[in-house]
KEROPA-649685 format. One record per residue (C-alpha): x, y, z; residue number from 1. Coordinates in pm, whole numbers, padded with zeros to 5 digits. Each point is the difference from the previous one (the first is absolute). Layout:
N
<u X; v Y; w Z; n NUM>
...
***
This chain:
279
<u -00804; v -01536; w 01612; n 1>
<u 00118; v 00354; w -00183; n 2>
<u 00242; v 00034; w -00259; n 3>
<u 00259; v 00122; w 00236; n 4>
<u -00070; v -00289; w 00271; n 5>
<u 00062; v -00263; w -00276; n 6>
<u 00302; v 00189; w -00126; n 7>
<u 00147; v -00067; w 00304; n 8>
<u -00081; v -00346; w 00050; n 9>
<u 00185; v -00057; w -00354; n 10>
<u 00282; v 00183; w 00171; n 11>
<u 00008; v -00215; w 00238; n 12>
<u 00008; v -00284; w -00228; n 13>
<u 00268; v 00173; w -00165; n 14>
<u 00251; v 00087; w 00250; n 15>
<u -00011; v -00351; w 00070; n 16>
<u 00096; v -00144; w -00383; n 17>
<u 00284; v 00242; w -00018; n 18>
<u 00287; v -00112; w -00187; n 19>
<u 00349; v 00131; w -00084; n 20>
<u -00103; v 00160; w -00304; n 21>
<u -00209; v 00233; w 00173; n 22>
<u 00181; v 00342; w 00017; n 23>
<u -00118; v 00049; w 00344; n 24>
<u 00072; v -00346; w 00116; n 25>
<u 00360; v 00016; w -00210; n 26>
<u 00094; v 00360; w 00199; n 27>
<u -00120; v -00132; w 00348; n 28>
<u 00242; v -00299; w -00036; n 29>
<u 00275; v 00202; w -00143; n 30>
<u -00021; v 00177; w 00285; n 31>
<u 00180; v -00250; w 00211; n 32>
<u 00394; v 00113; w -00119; n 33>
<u 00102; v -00368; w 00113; n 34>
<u -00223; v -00120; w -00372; n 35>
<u 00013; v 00306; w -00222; n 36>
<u 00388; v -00035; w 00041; n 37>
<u 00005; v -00372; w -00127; n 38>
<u -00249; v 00089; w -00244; n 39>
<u 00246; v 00263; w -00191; n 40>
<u 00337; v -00198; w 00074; n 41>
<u -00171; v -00271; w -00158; n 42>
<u -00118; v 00189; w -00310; n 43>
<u 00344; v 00177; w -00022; n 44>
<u 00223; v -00214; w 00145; n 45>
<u 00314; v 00136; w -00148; n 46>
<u -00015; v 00385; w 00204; n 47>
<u 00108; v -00221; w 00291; n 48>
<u -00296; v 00223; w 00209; n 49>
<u 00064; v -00058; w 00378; n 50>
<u -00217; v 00260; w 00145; n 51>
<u -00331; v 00198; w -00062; n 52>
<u -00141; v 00301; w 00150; n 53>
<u -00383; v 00057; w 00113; n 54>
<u -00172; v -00153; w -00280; n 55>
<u -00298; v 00246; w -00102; n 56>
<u -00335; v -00174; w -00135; n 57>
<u -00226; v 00198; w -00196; n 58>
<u 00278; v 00289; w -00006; n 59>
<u -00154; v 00228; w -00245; n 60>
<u 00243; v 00253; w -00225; n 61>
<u -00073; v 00281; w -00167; n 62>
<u 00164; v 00172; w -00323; n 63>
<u -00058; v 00418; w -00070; n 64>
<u -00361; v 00117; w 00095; n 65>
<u -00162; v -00038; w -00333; n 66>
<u 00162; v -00386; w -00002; n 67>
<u -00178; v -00312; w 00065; n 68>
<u 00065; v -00165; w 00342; n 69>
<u 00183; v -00361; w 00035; n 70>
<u -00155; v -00236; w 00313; n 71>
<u 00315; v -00272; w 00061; n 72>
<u -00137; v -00304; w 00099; n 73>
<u 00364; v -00019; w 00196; n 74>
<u 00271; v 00245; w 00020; n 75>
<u 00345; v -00049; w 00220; n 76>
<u 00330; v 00101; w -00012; n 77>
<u 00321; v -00237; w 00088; n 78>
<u 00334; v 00104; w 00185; n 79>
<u 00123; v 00128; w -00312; n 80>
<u -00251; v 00237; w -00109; n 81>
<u -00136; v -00188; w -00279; n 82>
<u -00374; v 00002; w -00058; n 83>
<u -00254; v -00293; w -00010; n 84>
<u -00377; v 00058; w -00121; n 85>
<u -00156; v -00299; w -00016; n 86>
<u -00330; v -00090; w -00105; n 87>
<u -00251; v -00308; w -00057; n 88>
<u -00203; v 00030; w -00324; n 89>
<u -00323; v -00215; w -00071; n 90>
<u -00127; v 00131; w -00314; n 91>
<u 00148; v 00049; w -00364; n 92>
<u -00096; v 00352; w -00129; n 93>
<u 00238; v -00065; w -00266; n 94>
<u 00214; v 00329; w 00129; n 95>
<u 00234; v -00129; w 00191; n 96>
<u 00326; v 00159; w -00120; n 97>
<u -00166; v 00346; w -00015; n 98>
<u -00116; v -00016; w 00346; n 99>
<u 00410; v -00116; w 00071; n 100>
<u 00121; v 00337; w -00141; n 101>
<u -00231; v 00175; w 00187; n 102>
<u 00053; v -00169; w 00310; n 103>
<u 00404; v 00031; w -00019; n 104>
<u -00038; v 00386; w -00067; n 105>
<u -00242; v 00054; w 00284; n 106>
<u 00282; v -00170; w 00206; n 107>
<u 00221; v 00218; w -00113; n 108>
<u -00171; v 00295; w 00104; n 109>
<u -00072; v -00117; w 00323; n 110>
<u 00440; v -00025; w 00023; n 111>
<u 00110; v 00346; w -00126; n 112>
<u -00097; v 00283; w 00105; n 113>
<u 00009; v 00380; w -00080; n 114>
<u 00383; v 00110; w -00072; n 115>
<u 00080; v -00305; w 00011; n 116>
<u 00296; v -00164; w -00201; n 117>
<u -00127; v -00251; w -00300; n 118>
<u 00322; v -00174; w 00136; n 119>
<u -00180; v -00101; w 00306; n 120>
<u -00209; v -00268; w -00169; n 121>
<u 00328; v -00230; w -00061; n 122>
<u -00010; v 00056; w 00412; n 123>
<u -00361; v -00227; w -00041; n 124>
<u -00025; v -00275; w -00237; n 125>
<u -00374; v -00091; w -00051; n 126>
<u -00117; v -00354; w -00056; n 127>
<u -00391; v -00017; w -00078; n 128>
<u -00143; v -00353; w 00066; n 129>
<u -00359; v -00109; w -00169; n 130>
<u -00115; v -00333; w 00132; n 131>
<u -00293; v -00086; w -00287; n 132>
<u -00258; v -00278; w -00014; n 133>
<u 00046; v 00034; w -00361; n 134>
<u 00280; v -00092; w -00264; n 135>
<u -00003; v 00352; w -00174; n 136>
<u 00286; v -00092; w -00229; n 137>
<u -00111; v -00314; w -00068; n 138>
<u 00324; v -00188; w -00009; n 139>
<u -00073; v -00199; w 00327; n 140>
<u 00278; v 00081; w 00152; n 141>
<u -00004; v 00059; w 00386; n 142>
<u 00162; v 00325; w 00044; n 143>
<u 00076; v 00273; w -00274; n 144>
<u 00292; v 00245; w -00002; n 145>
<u 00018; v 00347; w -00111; n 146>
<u 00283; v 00284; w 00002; n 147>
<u 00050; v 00255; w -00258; n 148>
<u 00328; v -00108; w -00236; n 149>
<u 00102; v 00134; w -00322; n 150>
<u -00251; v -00139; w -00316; n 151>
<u 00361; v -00071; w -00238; n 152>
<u 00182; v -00170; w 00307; n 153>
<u -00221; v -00103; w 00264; n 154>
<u 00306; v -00086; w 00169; n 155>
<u 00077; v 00368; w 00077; n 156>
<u -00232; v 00140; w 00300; n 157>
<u -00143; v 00347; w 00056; n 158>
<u 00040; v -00080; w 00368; n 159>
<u -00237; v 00229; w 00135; n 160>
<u -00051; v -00241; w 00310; n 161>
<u -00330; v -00099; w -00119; n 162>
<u -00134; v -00345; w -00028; n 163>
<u -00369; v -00160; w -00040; n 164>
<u -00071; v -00340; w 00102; n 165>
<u -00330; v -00180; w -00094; n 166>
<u -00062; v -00312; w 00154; n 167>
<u -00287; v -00224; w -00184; n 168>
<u -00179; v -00248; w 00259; n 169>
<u -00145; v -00187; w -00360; n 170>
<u 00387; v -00138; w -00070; n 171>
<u 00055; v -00300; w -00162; n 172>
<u 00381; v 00098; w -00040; n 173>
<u 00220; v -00039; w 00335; n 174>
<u 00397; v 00132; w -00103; n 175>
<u 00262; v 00013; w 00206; n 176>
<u -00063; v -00044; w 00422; n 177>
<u -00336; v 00129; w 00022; n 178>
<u -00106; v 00035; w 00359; n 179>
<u -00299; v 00191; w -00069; n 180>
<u -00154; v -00341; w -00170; n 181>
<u -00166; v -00040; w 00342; n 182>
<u -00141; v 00348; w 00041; n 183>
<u -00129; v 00039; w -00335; n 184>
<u -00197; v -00365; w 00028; n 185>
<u -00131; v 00139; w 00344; n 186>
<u -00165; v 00305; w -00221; n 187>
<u -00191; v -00253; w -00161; n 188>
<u -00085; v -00176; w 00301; n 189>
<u 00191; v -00306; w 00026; n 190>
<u 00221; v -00037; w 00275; n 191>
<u 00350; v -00094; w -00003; n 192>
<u 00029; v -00119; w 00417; n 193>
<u 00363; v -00102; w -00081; n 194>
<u 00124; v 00422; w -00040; n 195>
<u 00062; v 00177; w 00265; n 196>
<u -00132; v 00297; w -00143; n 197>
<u -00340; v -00093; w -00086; n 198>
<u -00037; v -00179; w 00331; n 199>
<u 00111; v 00372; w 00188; n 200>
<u -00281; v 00198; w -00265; n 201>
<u -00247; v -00268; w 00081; n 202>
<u 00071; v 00024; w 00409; n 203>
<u -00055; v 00388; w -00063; n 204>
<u -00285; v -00018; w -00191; n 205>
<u -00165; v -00221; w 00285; n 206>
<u 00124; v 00251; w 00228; n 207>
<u -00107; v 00270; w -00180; n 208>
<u -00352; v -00109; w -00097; n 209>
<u -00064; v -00060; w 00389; n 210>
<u 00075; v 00338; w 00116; n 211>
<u -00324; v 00200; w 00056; n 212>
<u 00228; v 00377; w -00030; n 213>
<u 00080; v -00157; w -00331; n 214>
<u -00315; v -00121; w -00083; n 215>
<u -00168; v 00318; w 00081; n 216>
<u 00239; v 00231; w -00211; n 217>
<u -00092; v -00224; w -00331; n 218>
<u -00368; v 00028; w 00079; n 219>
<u 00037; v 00361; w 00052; n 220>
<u 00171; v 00045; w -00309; n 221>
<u -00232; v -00188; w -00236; n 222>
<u -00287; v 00211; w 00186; n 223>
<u 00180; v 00303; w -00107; n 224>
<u 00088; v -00109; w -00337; n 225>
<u -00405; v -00112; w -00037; n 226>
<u -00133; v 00340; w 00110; n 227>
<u 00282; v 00197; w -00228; n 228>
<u -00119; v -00205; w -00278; n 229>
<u -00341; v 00026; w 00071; n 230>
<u 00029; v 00422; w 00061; n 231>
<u 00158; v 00014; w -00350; n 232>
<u -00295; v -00188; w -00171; n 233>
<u -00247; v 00199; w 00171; n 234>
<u 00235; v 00343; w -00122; n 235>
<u 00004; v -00139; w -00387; n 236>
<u -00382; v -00021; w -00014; n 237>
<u -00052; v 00384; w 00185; n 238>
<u 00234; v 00116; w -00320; n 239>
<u -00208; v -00211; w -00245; n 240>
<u -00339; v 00115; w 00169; n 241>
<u 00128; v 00367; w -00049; n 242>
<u 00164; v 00019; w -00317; n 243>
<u -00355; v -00175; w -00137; n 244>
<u -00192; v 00274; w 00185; n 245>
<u 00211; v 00262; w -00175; n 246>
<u -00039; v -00147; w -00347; n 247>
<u -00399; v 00036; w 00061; n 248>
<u 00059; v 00399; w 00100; n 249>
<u -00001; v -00023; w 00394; n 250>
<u 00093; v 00336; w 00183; n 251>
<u 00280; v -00080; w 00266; n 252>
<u -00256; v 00074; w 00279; n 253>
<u -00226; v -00283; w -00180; n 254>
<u 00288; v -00239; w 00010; n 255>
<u 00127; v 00042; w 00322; n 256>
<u -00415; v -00027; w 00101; n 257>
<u -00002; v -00335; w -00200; n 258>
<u 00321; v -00119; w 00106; n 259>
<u 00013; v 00061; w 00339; n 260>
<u -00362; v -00168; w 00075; n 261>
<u 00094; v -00285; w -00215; n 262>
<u 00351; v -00047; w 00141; n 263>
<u -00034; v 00138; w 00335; n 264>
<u 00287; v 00179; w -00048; n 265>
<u 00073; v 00384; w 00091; n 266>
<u 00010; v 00273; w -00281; n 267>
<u 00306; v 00116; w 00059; n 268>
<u 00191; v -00392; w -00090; n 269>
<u -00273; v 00049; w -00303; n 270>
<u 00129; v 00338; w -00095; n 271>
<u 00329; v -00138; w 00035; n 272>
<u -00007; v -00282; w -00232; n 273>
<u -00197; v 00199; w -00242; n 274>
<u 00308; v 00263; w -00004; n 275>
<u 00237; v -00274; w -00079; n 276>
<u -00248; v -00160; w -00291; n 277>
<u 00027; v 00315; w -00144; n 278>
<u 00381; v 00035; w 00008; n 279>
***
């Protein structure tokens, strides 16, 4: 069996152990309105939300040219404008808040545009939503907080309609009516049959997990991902294979010679990559 045979017997495999804190999995299911809109009323239940629009999975955003891009796990709007990015995160890189400024200004730019008014942003509040595997703050507390308030009176808000909400599926710590209790045990797998909710994301996943469209897409987009990966390998050791051959005094018509039989790769990509080695 080749490499690329087996890789997608392991797909297989995979598509079949998907849980809720796979992204793709996560977006599929948020897909149906019916859940992602019981999902947010329950993690903000005092905006009173009665209504979402088309809730976008995957919904990439994207800052000046020169910035780097965002990719929302989940991105909606309610009836009253404000904005919901929501996303499921597995692993602690330890740069969590840095990644919430960035994601909250990216938002931004996707909301005003050119000539606009910087009055149009109190127009669309935005309410970033982090469900994480991981207790980053370490408190144990199920869900975390943040606006921006004054450091002498924290009493006194900026109220720039901003808010971050980090949810932490490790929590010991319960407060208040926490309705999320069920989802956040059904991230790490144990299922609460007794909430509505879970039993809905569980009846979706089923659903989702036996559609062959479905199915399909995910294959298709791990194949992609796999051959992306694999391109960008190959292009790291044509720049390391030419930058030795210029070290040991290799005319450009040597290298591209080398390269090119090597690499099997045309001279003009090799001509190309040595112009920007050379930049």
């Amino acid at each position: 069996m080749d490499s690329r045979a087996q890789y997608l017997k392991q797909l297989e495999q995979q598509w079949k152990n998907l849980t809720i804190t796979n992204d793709i999995m996560f977006g599929m299911v948020m897909e149906n309105q019916k859940i992602c809109l019981e999902l947010i009323q329950r993690s903000l239940p005092e905006l009173n939300i009665k209504s979402i629009s088309k809730v976008i999975p995957q919904r990439q955003i994207s800052g000046p040219i020169s910035s780097r891009t965002i990719r929302v796990d989940i991105f909606v709007r309610d009836d009253q404008q404000r904005t919901f990015a929501i996303e499921i995160q597995v692993a602690n890189r330890h740069n969590l808040p840095f990644r919430l400024r960035y994601y909250q200004q990216q938002i931004d730019f996707d909301i005003l545009n050119v000539g606009d008014s910087y009055e149009k942003l109190s127009d669309y509040p935005t309410y970033v939503i982090m469900f994480c595997d991981f207790d980053y703050f370490g408190l144990g507390w199920s869900k975390y907080e943040f606006e921006n308030c004054c450091i002498n009176n924290p009493e006194l808000k900026l109220n720039d309609r901003r808010r971050i909400v980090i949810f932490n599926a490790k929590a010991t710590k319960f407060h208040g009516n926490m309705r999320l209790k069920g989802f956040l045990q059904l991230m790490e797998n144990v299922v609460e049959e007794k909430d509505q909710l879970v039993r809905d994301i569980q009846a979706e996943m089923k659903r989702i997990r036996e559609d062959p469209i479905r199915r399909h897409g995910f294959m298709k987009y791990e194949l992609d991902l796999m051959d992306a990966r694999s391109e960008g390998h190959k292009e790291g050791q044509v720049e390391g294979a030419i930058q030795t051959l210029q070290r040991l005094g290799y005319s450009q018509a040597q290298i591209t010679t080398e390269v090119g039989k090597t690499y099997g790769i045309s001279k003009a990509k090799i001509i190309d990559l040595m112009d920007e080695l050379g930049k």
